[in-house]
N, C-alpha and C positions, 0 to 999 in steps of 0.2 A: 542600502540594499533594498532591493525589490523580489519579489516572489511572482513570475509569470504562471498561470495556469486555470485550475478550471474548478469549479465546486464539486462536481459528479467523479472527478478522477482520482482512483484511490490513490496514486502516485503521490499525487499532489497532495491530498490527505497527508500520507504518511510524511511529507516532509513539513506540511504545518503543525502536525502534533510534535512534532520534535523541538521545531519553532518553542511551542506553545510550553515544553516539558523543560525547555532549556532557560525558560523564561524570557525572551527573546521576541518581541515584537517587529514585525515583518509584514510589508502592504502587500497586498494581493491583488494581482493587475488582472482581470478575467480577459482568458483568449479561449476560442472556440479554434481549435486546430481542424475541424471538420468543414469551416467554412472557406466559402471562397476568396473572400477576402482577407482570411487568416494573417498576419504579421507574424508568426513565430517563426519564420523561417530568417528572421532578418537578424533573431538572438542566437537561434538552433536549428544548426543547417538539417538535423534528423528532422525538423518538423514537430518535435514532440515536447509534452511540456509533463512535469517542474520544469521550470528554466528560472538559474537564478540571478538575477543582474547586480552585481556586486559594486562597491562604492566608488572602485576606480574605471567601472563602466565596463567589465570583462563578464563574460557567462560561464556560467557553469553549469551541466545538465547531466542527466540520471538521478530520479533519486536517490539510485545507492550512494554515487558521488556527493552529493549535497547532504545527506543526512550525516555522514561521516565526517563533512567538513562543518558543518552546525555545530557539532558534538566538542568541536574545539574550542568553538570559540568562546566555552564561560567553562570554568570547572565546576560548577556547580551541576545535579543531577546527574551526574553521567551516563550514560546510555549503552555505551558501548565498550566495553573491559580494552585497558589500553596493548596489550600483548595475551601471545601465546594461545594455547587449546581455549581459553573463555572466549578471548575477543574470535577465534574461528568460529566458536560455538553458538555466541551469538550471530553473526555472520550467516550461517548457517541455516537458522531460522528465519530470517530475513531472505535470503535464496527461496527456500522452500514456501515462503508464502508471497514472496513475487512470482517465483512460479506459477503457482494455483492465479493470481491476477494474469499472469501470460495466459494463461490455455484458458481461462472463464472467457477474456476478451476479444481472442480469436472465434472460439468459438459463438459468442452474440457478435460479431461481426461476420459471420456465416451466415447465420440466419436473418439477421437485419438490413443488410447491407447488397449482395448481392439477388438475383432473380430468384424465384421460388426454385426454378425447373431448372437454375444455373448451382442451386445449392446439394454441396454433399453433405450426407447424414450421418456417413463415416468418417468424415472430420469432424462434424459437430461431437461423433461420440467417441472418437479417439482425443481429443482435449480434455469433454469432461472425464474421462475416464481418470488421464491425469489431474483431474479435480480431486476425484476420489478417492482415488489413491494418496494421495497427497495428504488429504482430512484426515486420514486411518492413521498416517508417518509422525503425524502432530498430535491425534490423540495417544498415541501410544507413547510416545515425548513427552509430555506432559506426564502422564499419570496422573498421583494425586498432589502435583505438585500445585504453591499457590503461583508461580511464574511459571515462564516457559526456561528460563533458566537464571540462577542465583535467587535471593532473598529480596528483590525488589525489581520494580519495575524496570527493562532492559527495550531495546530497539528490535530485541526478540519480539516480543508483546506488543510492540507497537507495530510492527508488520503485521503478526497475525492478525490483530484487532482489524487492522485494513483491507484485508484479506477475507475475516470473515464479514466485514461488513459491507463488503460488495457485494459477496454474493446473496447478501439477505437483500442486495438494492438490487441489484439484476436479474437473479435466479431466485426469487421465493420459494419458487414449486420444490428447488432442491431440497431442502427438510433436513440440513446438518446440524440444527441445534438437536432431535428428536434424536438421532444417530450417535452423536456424540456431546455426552452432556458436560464432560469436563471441559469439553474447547466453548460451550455456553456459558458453566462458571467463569472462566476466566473474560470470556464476552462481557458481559453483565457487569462485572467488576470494574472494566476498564468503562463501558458506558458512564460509571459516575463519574467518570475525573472531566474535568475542564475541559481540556484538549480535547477528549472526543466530544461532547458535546457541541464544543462549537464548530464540529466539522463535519460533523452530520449531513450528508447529501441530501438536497431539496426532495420530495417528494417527486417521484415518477411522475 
């Protein structure tokens, strides 16, 4: 198997620390989807990457779909509860901070990508707004709990982690550690472990 994608994408992140939690080593084939020469269309007719190239040469994409299909294949660490209200729950949490990566990315694709005097202001702050909101849904979820749900690390946690650690790459100015300090405890925590370290997006 092979792992199509990009350093900078939290997508792609999120499905190498799973990689990474599942103990599971996995090459990483770097595609820029932005460029014109781009090849990902030829794995993933959307264009977009994770894209995973599996042994019998078939693809698979989203990272919801690959991280769920990672999760099977060792029993060890499990990530994600195998039935019923846990495995929604974690699920759930997962939704909710690909969310927040949906609306942070349209909205820097707002401001970066199109004309100055072609960009709306109202979109950029109808997405963050669901940023915001979003932050508040998860700190309040949390509480004082040490995960986002159960007694050990979950696919929950590893979303969030990737979630909030885009927006510390793309949006500094935003200030949600300062806002919410429990979604920082749990930040901070996962910073030591293996997997996010070595997925650390390159420096802006």
């Amino acid at each position: 198997m092979k792992l199509i994608g990009s350093l900078t994408s939290p997508y792609v992140r999120k499905v190498r620390i799973v990689f990474s939690e599942k103990k599971i080593e996995i090459p990483l084939v770097l595609e820029n989807v932005w460029a014109n020469d781009t090849q990902i269309a030829r794995s993933n007719p959307l264009g977009k990457v994770p894209c995973l190239i599996l042994n019998d040469g078939g693809a698979m994409f989203d990272s919801r779909v690959i991280v769920e299909y990672v999760d099977t294949l060792s029993p060890a660490n499990r990530l994600i509860p195998a039935t019923g209200k846990e495995r929604a729950a974690v699920k759930t949490w997962e939704a909710l901070a690909d969310g927040i990566l949906d609306a942070s990315i349209l909205a820097r694709l707002e401001a970066t990508w199109r004309p100055a005097e072609q960009q709306s202001k109202a979109w950029i702050e109808r997405q963050m707004s669901k940023v915001d909101e979003s932050l508040q849904a998860m700190a309040n979820a949390l509480g004082e709990q040490e995960w986002c749900f159960g007694n050990h690390i979950s696919l929950a946690d590893i979303s969030t982690g990737c979630a909030l650690g885009y927006l510390l790459f793309r949006f500094p100015d935003l200030a949600w550690q300062q806002r919410f300090e429990n979604l920082d405890r749990l930040y901070q925590k996962l910073l030591q472990r293996s997997s996010f370290i070595e997925t650390e997006p390159p420096a802006a």
